[in-house]
Backbone bond lengths (Angstrom), bond angles and torsions (degrees), N, CA, C in turn:
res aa  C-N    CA-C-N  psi(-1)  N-CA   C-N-CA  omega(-1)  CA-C   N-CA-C  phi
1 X - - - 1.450 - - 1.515 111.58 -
2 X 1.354 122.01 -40.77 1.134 114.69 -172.21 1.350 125.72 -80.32
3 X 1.680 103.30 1.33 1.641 117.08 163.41 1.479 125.23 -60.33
4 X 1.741 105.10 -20.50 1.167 91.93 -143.14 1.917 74.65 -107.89
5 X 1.121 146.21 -9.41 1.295 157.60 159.08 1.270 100.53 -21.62
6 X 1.256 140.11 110.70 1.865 143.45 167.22 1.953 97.63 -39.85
7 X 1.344 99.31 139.69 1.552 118.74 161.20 1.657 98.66 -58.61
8 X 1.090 141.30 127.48 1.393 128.70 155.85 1.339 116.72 -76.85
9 X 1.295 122.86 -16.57 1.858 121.96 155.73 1.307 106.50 -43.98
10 X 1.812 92.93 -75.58 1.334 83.27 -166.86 1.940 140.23 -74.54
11 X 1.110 101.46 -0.71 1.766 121.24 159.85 1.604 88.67 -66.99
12 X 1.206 132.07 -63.03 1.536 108.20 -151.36 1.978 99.85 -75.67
13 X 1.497 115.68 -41.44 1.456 101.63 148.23 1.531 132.02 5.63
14 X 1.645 97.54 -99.42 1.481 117.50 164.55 0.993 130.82 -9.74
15 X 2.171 97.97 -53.19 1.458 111.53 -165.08 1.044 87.12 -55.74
16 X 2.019 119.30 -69.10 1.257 146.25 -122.93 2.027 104.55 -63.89
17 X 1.608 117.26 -26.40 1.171 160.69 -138.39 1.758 78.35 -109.88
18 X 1.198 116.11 -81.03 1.592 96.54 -141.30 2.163 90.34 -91.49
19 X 1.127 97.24 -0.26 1.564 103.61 163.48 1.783 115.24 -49.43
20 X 1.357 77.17 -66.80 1.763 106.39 -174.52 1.807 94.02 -45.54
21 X 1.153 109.34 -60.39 1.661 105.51 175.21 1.413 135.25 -56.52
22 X 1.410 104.00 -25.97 1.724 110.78 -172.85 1.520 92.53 -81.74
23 X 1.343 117.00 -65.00 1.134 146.31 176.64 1.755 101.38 -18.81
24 X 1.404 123.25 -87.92 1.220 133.96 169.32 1.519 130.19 -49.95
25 X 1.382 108.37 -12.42 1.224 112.49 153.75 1.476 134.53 -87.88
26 X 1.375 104.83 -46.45 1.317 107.69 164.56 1.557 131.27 -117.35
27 X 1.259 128.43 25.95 1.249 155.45 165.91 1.704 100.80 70.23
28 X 1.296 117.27 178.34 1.048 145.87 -159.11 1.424 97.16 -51.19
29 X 1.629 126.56 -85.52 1.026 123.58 165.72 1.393 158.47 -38.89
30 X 1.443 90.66 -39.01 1.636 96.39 165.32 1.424 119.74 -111.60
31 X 1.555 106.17 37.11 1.783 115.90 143.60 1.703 114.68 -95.08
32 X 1.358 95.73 145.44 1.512 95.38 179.68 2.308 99.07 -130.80
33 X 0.822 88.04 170.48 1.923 116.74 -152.94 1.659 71.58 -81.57
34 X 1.219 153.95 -24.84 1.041 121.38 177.83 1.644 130.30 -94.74
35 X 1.373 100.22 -15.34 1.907 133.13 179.19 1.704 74.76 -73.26
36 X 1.577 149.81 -51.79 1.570 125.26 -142.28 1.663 95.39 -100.25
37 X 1.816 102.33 -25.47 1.873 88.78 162.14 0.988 129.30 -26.07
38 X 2.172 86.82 -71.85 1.499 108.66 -165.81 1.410 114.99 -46.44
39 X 1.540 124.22 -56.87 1.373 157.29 175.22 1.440 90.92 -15.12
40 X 1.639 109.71 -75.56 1.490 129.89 -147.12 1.429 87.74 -68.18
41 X 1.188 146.50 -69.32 1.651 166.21 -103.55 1.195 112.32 34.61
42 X 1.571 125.98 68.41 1.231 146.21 -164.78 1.804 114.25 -129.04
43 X 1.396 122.73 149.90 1.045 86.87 -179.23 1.707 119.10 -87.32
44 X 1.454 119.92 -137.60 1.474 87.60 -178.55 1.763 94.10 -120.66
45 X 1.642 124.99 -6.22 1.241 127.69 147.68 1.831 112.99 -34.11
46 X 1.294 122.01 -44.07 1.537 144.63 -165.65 1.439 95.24 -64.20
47 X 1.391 126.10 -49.15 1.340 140.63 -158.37 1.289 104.81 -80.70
48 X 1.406 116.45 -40.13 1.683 103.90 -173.80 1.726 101.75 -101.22
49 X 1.501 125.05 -5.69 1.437 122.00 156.89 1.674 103.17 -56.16
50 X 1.219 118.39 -45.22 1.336 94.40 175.06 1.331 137.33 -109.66
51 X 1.268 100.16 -26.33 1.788 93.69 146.99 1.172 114.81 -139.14
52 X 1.788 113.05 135.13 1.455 105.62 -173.33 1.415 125.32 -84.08
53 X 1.468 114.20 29.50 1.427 106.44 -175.34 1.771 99.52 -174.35
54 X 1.478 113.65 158.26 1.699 96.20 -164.32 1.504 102.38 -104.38
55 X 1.289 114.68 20.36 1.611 123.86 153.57 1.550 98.74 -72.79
56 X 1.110 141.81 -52.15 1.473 138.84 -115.52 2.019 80.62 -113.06
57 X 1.541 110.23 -40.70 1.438 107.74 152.82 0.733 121.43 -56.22
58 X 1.834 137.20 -64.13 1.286 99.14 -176.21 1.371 143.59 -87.03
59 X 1.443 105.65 8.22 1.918 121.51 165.22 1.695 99.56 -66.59
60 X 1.177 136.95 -9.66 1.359 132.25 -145.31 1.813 91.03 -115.25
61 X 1.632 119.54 -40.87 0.669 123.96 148.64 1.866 123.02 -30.32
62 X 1.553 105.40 -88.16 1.559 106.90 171.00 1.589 113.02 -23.01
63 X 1.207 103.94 -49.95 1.502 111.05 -153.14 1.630 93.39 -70.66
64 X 1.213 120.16 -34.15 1.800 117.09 -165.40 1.709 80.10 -76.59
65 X 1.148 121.94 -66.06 1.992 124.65 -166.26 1.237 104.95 -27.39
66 X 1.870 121.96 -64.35 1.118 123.93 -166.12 1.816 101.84 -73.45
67 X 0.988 122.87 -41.36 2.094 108.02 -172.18 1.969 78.33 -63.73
68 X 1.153 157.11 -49.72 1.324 120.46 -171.91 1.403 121.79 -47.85
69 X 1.238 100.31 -60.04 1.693 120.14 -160.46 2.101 90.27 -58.62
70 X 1.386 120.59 -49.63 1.516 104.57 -178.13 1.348 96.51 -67.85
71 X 1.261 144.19 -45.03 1.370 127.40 -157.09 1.522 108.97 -64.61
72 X 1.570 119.28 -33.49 1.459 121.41 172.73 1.186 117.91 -55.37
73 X 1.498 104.19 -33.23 1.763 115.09 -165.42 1.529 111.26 -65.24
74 X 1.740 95.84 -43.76 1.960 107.54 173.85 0.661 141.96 -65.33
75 X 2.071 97.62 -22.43 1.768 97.13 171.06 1.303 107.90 -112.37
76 X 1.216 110.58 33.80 1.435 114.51 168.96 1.895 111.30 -109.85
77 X 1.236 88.56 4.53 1.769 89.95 179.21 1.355 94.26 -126.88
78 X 1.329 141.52 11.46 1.372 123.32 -155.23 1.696 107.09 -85.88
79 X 1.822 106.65 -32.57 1.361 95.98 160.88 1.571 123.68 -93.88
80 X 0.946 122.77 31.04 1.640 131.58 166.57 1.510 106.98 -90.59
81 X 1.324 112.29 128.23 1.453 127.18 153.33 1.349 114.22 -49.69
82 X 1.584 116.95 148.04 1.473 112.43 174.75 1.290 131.82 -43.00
83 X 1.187 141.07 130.47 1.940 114.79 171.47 1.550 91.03 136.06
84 X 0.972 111.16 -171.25 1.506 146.24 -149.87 1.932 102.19 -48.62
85 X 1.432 95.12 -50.32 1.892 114.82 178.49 1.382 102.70 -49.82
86 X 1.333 129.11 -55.32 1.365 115.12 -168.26 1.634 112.08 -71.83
87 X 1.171 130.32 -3.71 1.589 131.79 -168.80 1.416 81.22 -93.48
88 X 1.717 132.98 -76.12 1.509 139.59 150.72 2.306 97.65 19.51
89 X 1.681 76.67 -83.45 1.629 78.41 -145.32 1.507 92.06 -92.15
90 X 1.079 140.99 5.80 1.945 125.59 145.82 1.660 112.68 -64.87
91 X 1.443 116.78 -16.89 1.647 108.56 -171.59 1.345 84.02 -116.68
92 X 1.066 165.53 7.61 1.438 147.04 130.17 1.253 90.06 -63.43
93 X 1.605 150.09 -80.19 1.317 132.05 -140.29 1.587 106.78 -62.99
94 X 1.545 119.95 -24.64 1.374 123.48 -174.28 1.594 114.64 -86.29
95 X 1.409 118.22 -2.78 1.168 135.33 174.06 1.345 112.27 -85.17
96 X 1.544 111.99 -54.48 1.484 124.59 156.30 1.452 131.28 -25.26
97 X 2.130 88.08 -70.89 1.742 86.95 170.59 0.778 136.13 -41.05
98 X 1.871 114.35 -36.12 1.551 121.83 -142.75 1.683 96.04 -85.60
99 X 1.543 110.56 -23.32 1.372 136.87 -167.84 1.091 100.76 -62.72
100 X 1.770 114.53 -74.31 1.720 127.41 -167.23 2.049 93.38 -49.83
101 X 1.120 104.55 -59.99 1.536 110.84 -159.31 1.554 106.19 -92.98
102 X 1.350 109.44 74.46 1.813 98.03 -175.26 1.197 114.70 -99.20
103 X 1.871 117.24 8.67 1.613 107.48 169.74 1.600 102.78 -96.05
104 X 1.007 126.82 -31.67 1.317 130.04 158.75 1.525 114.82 -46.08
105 X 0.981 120.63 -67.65 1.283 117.08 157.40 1.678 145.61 -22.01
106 X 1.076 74.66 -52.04 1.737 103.94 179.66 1.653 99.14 -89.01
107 X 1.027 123.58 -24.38 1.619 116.90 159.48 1.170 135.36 -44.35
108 X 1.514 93.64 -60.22 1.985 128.39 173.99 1.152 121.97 -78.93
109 X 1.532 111.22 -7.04 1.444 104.91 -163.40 1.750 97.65 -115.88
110 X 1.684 109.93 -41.68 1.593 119.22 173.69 1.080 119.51 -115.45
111 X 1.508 143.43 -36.67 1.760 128.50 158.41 1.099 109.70 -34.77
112 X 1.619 113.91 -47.67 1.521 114.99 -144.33 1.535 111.06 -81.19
113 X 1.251 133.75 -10.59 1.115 154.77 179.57 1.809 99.78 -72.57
114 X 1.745 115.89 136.20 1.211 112.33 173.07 1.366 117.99 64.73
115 X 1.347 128.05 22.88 1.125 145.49 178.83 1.349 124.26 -116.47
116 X 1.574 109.65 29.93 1.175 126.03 -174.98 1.960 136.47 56.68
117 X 1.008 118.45 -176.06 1.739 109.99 -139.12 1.653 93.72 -83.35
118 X 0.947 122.45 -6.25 1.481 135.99 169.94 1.389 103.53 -57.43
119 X 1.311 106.69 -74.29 1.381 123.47 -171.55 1.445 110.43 -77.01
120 X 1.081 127.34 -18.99 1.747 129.26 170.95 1.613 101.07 -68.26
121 X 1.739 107.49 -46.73 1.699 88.42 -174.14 1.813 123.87 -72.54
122 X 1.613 91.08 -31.88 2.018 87.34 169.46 1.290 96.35 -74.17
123 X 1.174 155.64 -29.49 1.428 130.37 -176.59 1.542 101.50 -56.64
124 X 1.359 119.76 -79.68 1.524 129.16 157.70 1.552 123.83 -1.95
125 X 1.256 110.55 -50.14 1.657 130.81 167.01 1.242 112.45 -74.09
126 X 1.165 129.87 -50.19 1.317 137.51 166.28 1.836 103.83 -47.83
127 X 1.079 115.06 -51.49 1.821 126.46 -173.14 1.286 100.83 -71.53
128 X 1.311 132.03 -36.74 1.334 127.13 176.59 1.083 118.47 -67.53
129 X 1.230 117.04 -41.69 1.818 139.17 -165.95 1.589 85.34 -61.42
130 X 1.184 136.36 -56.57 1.493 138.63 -141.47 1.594 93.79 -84.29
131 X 1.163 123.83 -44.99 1.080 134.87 -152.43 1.614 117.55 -78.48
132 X 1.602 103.14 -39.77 0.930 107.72 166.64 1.948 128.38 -74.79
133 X 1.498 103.45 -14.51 1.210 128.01 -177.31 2.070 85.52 -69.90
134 X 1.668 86.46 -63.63 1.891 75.50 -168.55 2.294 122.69 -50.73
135 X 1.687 101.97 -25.84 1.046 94.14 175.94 1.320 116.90 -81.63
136 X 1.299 124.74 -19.14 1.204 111.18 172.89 1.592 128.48 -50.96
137 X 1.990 101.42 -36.13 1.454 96.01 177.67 1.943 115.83 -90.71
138 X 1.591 97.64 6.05 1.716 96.02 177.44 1.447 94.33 -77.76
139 X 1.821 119.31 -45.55 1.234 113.37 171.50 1.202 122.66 -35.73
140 X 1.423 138.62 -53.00 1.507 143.38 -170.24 1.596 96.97 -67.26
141 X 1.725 111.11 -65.96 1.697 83.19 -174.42 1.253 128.43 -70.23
142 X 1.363 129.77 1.19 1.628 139.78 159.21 1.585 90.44 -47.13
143 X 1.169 106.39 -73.47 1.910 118.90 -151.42 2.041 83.38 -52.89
144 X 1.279 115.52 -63.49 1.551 115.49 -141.80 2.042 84.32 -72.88
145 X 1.203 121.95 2.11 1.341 107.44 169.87 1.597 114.77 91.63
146 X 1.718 116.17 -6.11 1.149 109.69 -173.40 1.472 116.09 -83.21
147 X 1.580 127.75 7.01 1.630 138.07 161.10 0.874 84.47 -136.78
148 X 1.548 99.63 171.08 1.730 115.61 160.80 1.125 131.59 -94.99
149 X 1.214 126.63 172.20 1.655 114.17 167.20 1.760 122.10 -36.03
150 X 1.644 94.04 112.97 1.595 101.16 165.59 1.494 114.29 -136.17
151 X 1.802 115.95 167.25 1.426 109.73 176.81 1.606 97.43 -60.53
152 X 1.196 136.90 128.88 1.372 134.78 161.55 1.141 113.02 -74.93
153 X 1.601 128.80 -45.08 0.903 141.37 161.30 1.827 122.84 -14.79
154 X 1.468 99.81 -78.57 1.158 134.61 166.58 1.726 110.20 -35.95
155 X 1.342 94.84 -87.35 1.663 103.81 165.33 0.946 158.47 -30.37
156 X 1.850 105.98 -45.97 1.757 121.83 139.04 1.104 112.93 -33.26
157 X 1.606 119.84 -58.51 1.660 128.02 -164.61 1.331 107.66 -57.28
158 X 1.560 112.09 -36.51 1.610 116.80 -137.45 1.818 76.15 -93.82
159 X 1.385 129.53 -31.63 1.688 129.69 -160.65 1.509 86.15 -92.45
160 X 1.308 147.55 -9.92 1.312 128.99 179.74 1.624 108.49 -95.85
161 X 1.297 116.97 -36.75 1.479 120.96 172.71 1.515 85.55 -54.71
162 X 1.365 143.72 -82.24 1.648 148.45 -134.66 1.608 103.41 -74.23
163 X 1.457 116.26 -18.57 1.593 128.09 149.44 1.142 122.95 -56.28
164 X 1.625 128.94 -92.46 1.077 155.67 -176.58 1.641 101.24 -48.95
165 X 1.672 128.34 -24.80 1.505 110.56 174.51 1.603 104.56 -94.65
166 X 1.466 141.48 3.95 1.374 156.39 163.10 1.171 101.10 -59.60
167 X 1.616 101.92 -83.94 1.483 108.38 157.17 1.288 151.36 25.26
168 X 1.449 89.92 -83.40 1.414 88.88 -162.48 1.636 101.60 -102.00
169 X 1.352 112.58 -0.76 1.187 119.85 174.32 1.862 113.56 -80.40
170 X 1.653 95.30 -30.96 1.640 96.44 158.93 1.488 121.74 -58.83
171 X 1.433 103.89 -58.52 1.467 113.02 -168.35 1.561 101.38 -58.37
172 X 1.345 141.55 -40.97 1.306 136.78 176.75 1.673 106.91 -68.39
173 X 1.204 134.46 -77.77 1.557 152.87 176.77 1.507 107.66 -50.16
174 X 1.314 126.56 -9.84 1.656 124.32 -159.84 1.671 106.43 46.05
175 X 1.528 122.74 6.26 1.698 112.34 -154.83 1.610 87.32 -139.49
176 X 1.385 107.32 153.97 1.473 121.34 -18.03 1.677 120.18 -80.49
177 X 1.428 120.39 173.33 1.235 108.50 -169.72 1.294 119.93 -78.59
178 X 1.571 111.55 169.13 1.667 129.32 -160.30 1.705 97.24 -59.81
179 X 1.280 126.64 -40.56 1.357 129.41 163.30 1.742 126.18 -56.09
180 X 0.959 95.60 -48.57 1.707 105.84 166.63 1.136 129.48 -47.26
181 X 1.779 107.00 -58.22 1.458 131.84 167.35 1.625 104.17 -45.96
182 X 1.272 104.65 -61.12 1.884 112.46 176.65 1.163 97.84 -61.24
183 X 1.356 161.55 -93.56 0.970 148.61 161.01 1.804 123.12 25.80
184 X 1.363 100.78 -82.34 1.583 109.70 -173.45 1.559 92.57 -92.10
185 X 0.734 139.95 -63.55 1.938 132.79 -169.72 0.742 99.25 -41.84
186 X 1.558 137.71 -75.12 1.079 118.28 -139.57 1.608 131.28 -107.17
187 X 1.718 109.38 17.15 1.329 119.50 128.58 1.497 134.06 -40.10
188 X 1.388 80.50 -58.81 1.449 101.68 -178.65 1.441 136.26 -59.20
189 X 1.860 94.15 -41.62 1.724 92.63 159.44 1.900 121.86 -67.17
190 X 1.169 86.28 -44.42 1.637 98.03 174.42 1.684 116.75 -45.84
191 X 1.412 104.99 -31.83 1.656 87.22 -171.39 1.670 96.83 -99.98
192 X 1.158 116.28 23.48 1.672 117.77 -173.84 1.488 88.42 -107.77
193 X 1.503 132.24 18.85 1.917 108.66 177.57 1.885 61.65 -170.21
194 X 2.145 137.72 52.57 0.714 144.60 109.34 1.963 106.11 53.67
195 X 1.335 83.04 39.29 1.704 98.70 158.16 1.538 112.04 -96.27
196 X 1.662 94.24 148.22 1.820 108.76 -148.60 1.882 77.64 -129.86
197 X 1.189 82.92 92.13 2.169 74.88 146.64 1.238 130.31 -29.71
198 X 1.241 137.13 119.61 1.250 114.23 150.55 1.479 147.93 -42.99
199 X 1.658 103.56 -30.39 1.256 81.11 -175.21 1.915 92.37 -126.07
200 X 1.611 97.95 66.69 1.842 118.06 165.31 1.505 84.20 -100.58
């Protein structure tokens, strides 16, 4: 008997799954909790067991987008030595994500905007989360000597605004491309905390 008992992962899944669809089709507002029932084939008791309200869905949403996009970022540095490479290959892998998954993207990055103080502070949380991820690795190439002393602090913040407005202009425009962006960005962040190639 107890085989036949629903996974409650995977019901909230479903939700999370046919969310992403209602959601991106018809934006924030003009989805309603009964279009992500139908969606899921769930009942609609199921829906408020796991979230009781379709704010609290769609923050839950953000929250699944962003643990991807960092989890790409970690194992995209995991064989990089400390220093300069892992900043390199966390914003290619975060360029990627945003790439593979651009309705997700385009959720968190433009629905979610103007959607009141709810959604301003996980956006905010979401911006911090990243940010502090990026100083951690300015921290390492500070320590291993490959920049010099900078506010990291500061800088994360100041390289996530000059991210996140690239961005979202990709995820809307498809342009310019994920190569391009690498291309011109990320010179550009690099010579703003005045890292020198070695072999310039």
């Amino acid at each position: 008997m107890d085989r036949q008992r629903p996974d409650p992962r995977s019901t909230r899944d479903r939700i999370l799954d046919a969310a992403m669809n209602i959601f991106s089709a018809k934006g924030f507002h003009d989805t309603k909790l009964d279009e992500i029932v139908s969606e899921a084939s769930i009942s609609k008791g199921s829906i408020y067991f796991h979230f009781p309200n379709k704010e609290k869905l769609f923050i839950a949403l953000v929250d699944q987008f962003a643990d991807v996009i960092e989890r790409r970022a970690k194992e995209a540095i995991e064989d990089e030595p400390p220093g300069i490479g892992r900043v390199q290959a966390a914003l290619e892998a975060v360029l990627e994500t945003f790439g593979k998954y651009r309705r997700p993207a385009k959720l968190l990055l433009v629905q979610a905007v103007g959607l009141g103080a709810v959604f301003e502070r996980k956006r905010m949380e979401v911006n911090d989360r990243f940010a502090l991820l990026i100083k951690t690795y300015l921290d390492e190439a500070v320590a291993d000597g490959a920049i010099p002393p900078v506010d990291t602090h500061i800088v994360s913040h100041a390289w996530m605004g000059a991210i996140y407005n690239v961005v979202i202009q990709w995820v809307y425009t498809g342009e310019p491309s994920k190569d391009e962006i690498m291309d011109a960005l990320l010179p550009l962040l690099l010579r703003s905390v005045d890292y020198q190639p070695l072999n310039v």
